[in-house]
VOVOTI-944199 format. One record per residue: x, y, z negated of N, C-alpha, C in turn; residue in three letters. Coordinates in steps of 0.2 Angstrom, whole numbers, plus 5000, padded with zeros to 4 digits. Each point is the difference from the previous one (the first is absolute). Example, Ala and Ser with C-alpha at 12.3 -4.5 7.8 and 13.67 -1.06 7.14 Angstrom:
BEGIN
506649724961499650065000500450065000ala
499850055004500450064999499650054997ser
END
This chain:
BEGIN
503948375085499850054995499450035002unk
499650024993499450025002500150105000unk
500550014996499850085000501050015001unk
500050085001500750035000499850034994unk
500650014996500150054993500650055002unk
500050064999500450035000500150054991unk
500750035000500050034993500150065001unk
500150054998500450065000500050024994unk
500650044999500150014992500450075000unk
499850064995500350034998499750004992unk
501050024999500150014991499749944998unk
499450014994499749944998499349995005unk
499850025006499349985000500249975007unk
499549955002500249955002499449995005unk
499950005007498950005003500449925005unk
499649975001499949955001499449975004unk
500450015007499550015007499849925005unk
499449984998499849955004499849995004unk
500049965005499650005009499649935000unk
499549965001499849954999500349985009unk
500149945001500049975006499449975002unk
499749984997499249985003499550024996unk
499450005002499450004998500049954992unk
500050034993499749954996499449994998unk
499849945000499250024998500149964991unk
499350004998500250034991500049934999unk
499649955003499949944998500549955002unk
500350035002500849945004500250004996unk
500249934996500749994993500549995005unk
500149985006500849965002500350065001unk
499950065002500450035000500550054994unk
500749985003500650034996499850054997unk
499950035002499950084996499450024994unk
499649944999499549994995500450004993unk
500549945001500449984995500850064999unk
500050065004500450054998499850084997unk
500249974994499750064993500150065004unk
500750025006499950045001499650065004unk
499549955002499649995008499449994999unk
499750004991499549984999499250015002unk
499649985003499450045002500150075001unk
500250025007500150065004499250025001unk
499549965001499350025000499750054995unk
499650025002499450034993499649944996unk
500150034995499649944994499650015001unk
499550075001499650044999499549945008unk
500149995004499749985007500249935001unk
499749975003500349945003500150025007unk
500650035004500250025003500550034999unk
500649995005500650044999500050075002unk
500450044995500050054999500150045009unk
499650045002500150005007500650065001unk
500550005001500550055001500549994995unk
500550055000500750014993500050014993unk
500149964996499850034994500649994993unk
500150064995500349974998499749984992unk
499949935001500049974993500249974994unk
500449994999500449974998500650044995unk
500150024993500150024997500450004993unk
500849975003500249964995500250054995unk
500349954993500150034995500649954995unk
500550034998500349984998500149984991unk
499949924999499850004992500749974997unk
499849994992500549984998500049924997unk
499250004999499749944997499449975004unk
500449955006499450005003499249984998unk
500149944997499549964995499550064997unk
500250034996499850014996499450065003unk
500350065005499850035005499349965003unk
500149935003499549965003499550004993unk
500249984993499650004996499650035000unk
500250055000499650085000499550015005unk
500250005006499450005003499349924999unk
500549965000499449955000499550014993unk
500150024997499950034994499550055000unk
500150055004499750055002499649995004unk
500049955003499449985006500350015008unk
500650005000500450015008500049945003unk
500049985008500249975001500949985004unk
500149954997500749975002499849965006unk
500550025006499849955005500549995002unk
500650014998500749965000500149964994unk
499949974995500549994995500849994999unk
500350034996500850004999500249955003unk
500550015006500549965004500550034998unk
500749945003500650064999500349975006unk
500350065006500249995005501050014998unk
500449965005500650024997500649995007unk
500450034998500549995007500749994996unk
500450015005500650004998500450074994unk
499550055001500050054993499650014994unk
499849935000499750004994499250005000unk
499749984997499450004999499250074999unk
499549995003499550054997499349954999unk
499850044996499249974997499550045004unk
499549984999499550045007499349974996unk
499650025003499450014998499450045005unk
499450015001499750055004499450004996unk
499750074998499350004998499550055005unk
499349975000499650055004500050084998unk
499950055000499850054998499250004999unk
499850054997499250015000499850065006unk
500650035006500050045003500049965007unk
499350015003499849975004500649955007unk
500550005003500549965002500649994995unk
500350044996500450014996500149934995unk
500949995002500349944994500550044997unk
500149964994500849994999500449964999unk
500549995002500649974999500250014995unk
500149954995500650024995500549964999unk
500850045000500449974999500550004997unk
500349954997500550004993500549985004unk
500750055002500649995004500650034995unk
500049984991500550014999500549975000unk
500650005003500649975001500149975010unk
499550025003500249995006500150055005unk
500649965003500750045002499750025007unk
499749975004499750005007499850115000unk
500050005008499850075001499450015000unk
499449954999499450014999499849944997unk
499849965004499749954997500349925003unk
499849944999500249935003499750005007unk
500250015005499849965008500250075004unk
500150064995500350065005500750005003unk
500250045006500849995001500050105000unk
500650004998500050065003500250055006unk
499650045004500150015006500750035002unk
500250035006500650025002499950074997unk
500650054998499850085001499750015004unk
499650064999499850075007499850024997unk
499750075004499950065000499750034994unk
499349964997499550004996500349994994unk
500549915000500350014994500750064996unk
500250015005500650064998499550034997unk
499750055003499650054998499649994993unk
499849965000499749974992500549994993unk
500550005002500649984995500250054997unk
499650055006500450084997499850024994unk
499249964996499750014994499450035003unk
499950005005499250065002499649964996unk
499649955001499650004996500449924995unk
499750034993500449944995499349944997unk
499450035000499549934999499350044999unk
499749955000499250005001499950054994unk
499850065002499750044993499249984998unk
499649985005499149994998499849985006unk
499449964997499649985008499450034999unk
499850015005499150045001499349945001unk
499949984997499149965004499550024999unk
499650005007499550045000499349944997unk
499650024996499449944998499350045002unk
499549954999499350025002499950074993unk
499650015004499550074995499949934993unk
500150064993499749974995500449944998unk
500849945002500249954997500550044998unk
500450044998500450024999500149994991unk
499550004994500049984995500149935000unk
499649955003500149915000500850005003unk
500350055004500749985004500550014993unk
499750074998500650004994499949944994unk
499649994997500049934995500149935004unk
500050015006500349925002501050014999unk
499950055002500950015000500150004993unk
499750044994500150014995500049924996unk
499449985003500249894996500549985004unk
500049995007500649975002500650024998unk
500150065004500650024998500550044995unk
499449994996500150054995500150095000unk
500050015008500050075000499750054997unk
500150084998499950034997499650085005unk
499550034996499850055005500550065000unk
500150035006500650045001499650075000unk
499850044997499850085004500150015005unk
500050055005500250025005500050084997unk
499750024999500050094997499850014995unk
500250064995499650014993499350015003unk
499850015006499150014996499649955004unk
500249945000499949945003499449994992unk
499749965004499350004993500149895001unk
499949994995500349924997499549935006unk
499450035000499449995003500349995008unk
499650084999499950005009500850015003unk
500550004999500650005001500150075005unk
500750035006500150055002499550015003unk
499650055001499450005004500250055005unk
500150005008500150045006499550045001unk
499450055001499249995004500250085001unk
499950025007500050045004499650005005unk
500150045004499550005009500349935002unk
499649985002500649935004500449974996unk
500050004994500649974995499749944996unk
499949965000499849974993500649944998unk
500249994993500549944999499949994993unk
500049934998500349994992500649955001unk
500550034994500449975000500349994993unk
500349944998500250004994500649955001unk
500549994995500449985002500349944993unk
500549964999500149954995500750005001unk
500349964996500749974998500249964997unk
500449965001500449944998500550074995unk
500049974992500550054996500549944999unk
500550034999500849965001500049964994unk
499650014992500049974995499449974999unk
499749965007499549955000500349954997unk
499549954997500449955001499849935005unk
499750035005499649965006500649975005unk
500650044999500649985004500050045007unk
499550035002500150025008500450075000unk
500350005005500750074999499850015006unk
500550075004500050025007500650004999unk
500450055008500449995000500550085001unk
499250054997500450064997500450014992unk
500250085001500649984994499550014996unk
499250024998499650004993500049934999unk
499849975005499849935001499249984997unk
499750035004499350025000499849975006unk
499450015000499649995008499250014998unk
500050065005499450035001499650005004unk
499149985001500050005005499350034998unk
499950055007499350065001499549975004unk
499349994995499349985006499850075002unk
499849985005499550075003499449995003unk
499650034998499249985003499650075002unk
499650005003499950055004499450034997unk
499650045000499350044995499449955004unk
499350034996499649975005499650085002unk
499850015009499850065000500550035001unk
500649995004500550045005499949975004unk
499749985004500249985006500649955000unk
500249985008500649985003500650044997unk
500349924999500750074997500549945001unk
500650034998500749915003499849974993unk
499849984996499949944995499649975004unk
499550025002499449965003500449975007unk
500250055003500449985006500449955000unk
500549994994500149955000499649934998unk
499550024995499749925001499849965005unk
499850055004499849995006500349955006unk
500850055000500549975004500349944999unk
500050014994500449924995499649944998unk
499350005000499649984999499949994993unk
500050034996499849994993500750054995unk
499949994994500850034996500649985001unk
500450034999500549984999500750055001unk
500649995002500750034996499950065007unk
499750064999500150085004500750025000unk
500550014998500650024998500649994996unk
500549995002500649984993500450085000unk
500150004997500350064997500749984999unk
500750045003500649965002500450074995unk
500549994996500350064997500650005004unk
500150084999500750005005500450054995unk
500550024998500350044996500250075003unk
499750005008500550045005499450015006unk
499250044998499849985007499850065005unk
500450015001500250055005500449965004unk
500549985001500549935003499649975002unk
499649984995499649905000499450035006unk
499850064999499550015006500250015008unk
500850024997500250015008500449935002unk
500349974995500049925005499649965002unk
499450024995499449965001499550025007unk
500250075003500050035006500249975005unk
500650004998500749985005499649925004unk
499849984994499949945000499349975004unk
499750065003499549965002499250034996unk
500250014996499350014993499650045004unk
499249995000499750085000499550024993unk
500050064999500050034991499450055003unk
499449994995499550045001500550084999unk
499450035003500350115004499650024991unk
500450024996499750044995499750075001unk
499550015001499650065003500650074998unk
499850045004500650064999499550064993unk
499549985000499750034994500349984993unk
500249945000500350004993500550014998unk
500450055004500750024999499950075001unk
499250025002500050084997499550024995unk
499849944996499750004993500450044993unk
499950054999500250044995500249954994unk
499549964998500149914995500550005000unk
500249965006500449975002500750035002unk
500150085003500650045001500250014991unk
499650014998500050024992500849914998unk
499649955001500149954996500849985002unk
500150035008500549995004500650054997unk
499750034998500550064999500149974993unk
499950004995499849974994500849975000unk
499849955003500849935001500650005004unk
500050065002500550035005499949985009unk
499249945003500350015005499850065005unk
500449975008499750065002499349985007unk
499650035000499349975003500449995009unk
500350055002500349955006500349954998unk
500449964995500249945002499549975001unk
499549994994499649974999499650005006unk
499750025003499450025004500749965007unk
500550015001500449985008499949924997unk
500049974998499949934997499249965000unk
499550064996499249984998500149984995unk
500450004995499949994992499550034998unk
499849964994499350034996500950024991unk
499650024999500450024992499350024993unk
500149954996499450024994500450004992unk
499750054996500550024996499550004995unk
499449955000499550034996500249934993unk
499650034995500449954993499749955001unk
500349944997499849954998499850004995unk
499649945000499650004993500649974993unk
500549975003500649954994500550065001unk
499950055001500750055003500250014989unk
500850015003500450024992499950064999unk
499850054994499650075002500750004999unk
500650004996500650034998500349995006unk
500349955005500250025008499950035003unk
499350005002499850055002499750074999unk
500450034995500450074998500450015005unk
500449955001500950024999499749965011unk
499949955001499849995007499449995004unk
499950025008499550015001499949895003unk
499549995001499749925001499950025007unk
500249975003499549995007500149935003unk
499650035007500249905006499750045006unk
500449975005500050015007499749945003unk
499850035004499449945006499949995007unk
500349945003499650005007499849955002unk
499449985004499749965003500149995009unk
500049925000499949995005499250005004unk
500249995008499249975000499949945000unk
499449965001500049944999500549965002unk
500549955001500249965003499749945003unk
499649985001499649965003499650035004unk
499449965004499850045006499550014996unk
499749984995499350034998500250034995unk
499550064997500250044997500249974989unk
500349965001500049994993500649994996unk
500449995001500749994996500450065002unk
500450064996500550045003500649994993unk
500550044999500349994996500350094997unk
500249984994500050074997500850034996unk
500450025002500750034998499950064995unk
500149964993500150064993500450024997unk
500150054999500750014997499850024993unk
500249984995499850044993500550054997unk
499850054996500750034996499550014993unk
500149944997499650014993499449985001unk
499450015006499549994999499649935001unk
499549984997500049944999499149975002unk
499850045005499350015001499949985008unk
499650015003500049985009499750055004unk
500350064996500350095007498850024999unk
499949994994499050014998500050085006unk
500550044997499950065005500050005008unk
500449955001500050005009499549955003unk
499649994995499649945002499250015006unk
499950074998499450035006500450005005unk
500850035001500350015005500049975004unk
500349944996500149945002499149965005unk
499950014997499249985001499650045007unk
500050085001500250015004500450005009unk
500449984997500749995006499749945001unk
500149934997499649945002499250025005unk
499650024995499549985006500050055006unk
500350055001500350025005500049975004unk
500649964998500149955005499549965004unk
499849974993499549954999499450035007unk
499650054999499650025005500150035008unk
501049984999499950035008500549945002unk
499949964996499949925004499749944999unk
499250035000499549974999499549995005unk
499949945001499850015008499250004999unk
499450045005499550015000499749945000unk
499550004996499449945001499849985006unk
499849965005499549995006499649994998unk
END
């Protein structure tokens, strides 16, 4: 064998961990793992070089129709660099497919697995219990709520009409006063970000579903200002070498628990400055939804109450909308992938208000472990 796969799975979401065993280079056909949809070009498209370090690329999606889904993007000018196979076992069969993204290492997998019985997929077994899995079963976290990719300055309009011909996606606001154009704009001392955001709606008829209960799938670009300086979107280019998948965003219905197993477990979670838990804003917002700033603050939760733009104004009479936040640090040794624990109650936005916060506490980090120039 040329690589190890591993699975782990909570509720519906599902990350799927590769190790290669040798060196691939891009122009060797003999090897196995060329011809495995699941394995597909691990490299950057973007370089003739592999991608130097951890990455995660690879970004599957679950369809209904898989043909049709291919049509679409070939259609749209995507590249397919799997065409539809179907792999099968003793639980029945899946259909598969991989397409490039236009998000510099970034694929997807797409796959139509209605009717089979297996715990993941064909070739997988499933492992003994431990520790990891009890704790997951408990419901901490149920499925991928959104992913983050960070793009160059300036492609964030070209990114959304590739998605929007391929995959039919749709533009998501982030907040009412997000502008259609230039989408959420960050810009402070040190601050700069744009960010806008898309969605697969559940009455497309492109076929592709997740595997929340909206049955949606969202995903946020970020791109950094021009004239801020260094900042982590640039950080990450840097480190990753080009664009691609900065964050998954994991929902948990309970995360206060999911932060302390997630503890328990090994995790280390960016330090929320102690200034944002004596923001008048913010004490206001907490008191507002009944919590109490020491829970919150013994944990490092972020809490945003701010409306969304799709918010029900009649609901929201009668209840308040919020979501809860927390971040890891990077998991890989270079500074570019971490993971993000949300909890929603009504809200349906990406925490707009904790986002300087956030943005602060990061590069905190980010600057006091950054090693000086020679």
């Amino acid at each position: 064998a040329y690589c190890e796969q591993w699975v782990v799975k909570a509720g519906k979401a599902a990350i799927l961990v590769t190790e290669p065993k040798c060196h691939l280079e891009k122009n060797d056909e003999n090897k196995d793992t060329h011809n495995d949809p699941l394995f597909n070009k691990w490299w950057s498209s973007s370089s003739n070089k592999p991608l130097d370090g951890d990455s995660v690329f690879n970004i599957a999606l679950k369809v209904t129709d898989l043909q049709k889904v291919i049509n679409n993007v070939i259609e749209g000018g995507g590249e397919v660099v799997t065409s539809p196979v179907s792999i099968k076992d003793e639980h029945g069969q899946v259909d598969i497919a991989v397409v490039k993204s236009c998000i510099g290492n970034v694929y997807h997998t797409l796959l139509c697995y209605d009717g089979y019985a297996g715990n993941f997929l064909p070739g997988f077994t499933t492992a003994e219990n431990n520790f990891i899995e009890t704790n997951i079963n408990c419901g901490l976290v149920t499925h991928i709520d959104h992913i983050a990719f960070v793009c160059d300055q300036g492609s964030t309009p070209q990114v959304l009409k590739w998605y929007e011909k391929c995959f039919r996606m749709k533009r998501f606001f982030i907040n009412s006063n997000e502008d259609e154009d230039d989408g959420f704009l960050i810009s402070d001392t040190g601050i700069g970000m744009r960010m806008k955001a898309m969605e697969y709606w559940k009455c497309s008829e492109t076929g592709l579903t997740s595997g929340n209960s909206q049955e949606s799938i969202r995903f946020v670009l970020v791109e950094s200002l021009k004239g801020q300086g260094a900042n982590q979107v640039d950080i990450f280019l840097e480190d990753h070498g080009g664009p691609g998948v900065q964050h998954m965003g994991l929902y948990t219905p309970d995360i206060m628990s999911t932060v302390a197993t997630f503890k328990q477990s090994g995790a280390q979670f960016v330090e929320t400055p102690q200034a944002y838990y004596e923001d008048d804003q913010k004490l206001s917002e907490m008191k507002k939804v009944g919590f109490n700033v020491e829970d919150l603050m013994s944990c490092g939760v972020l809490l945003d109450t701010e409306a969304d733009v799709e918010e029900d104004s009649k609901n929201q009479c009668e209840n308040h909308r919020y979501l809860l936040q927390k971040f890891t640090k990077p998991i890989f040794s270079k500074r570019t992938f971490f993971l993000e624990l949300i909890q929603r109650v009504g809200a349906q936005g990406f925490g707009a208000g904790n986002i300087t916060a956030l943005w602060r506490a990061v590069q905190a980090y980010l600057t006091q472990n950054t090693k000086p120039s020679s």
